[in-house]
C-alpha positions in Angstrom: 0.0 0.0 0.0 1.3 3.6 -0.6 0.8 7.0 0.9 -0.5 8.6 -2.1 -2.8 11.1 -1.1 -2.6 10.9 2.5 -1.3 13.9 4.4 -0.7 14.0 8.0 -0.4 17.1 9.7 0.4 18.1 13.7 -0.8 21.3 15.4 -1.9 22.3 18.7 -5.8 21.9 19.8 -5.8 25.5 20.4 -5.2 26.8 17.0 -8.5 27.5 14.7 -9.5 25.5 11.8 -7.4 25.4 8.9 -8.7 25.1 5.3 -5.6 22.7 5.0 -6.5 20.5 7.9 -9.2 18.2 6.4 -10.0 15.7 9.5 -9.4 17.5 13.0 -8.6 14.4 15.1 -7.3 14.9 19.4 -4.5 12.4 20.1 -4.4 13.4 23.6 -5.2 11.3 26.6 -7.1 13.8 28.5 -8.8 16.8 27.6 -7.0 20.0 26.8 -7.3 22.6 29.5 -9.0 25.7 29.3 -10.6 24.6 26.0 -14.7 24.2 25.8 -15.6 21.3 23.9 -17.6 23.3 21.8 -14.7 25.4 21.0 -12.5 22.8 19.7 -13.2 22.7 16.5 -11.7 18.5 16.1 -14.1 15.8 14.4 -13.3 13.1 16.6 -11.0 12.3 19.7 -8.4 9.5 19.7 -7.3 9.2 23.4 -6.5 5.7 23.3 -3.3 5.9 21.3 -2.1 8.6 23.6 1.0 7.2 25.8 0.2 6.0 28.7 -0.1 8.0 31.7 2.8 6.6 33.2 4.8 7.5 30.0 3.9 10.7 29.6 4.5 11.5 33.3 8.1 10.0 33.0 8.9 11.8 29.6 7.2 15.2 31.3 8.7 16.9 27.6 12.5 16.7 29.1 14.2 17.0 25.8 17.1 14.6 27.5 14.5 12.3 27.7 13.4 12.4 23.6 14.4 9.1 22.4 13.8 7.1 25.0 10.3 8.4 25.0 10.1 8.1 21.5 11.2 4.4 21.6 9.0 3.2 24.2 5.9 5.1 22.8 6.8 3.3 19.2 6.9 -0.1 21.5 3.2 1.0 23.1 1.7 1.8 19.6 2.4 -2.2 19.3 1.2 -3.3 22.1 -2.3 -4.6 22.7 -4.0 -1.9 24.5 -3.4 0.8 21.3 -4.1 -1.8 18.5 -7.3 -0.9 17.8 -7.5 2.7 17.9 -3.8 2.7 15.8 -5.6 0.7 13.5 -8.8 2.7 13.3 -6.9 5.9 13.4 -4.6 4.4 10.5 -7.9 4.1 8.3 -8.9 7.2 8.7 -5.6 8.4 7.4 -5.4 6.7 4.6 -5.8 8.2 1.6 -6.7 11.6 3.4 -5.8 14.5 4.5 -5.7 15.0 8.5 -4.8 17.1 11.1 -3.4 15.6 14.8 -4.0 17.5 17.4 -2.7 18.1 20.7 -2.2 20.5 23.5 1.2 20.3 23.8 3.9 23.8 23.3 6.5 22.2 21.8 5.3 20.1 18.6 8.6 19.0 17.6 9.0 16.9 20.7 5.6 15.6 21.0 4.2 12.4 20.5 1.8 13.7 18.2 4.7 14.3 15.8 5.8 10.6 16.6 2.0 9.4 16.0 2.3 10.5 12.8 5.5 9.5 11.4 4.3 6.3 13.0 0.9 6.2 11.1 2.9 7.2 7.9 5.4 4.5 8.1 2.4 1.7 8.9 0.6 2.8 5.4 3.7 3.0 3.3 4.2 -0.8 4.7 0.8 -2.2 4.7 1.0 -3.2 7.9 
């Protein structure tokens, strides 16, 4: 299978619709704060491949901390408890353009950004 025509795209929840985002979709495990839901402006929320709480807590966006994080989140996409919503999420990916969206400052080290590459890498290989 190939990527042709899918586009996946990181920002932060708290930014306003794009014409260029096609599917809003929250990849965060809890709800962003200070944000009404009817002010969100996503099309669905996909909390369950979020890291785990325990994950996220250890990683607390320590930049020293990046691959490790990085490498154990990759390991948790794989394991039982994110299957489903990987797989579901990977569906609605393919073949189209979306938006992943979290509360996070710093995209560049965010598992969002890893969620993505992730996602990318699973179309391009059919898995």
């Amino acid at each position: 299978m190939t990527d042709a025509g899918m586009h996946i795209g990181v920002a932060r929840v708290y930014e306003p619709r794009s014409e260029s985002d096609g599917r809003r979709v929250l990849v965060d495990r809890l709800w962003p704060r200070g944000l009404a839901r009817a002010d969100a402006e996503l099309d669905e929320w996909c909390r369950d491949v979020a890291p785990s709480t325990e994950l996220r807590k250890w990683y607390s966006h320590r930049a020293d901390r990046f691959e490790q994080f990085r490498d154990r989140y990759l390991a948790e996409l794989d394991d039982a408890d994110h299957a489903e919503a990987v797989s579901t999420l990977q569906a609605v990916c393919a073949g189209s353009r979306v938006t992943l969206l979290t509360a996070t400052r710093e995209l560049a080290g965010s598992h969002a950004r890893i969620l993505a590459d992730s996602i990318r890498a699973r179309v391009r290989s059919g898995r």
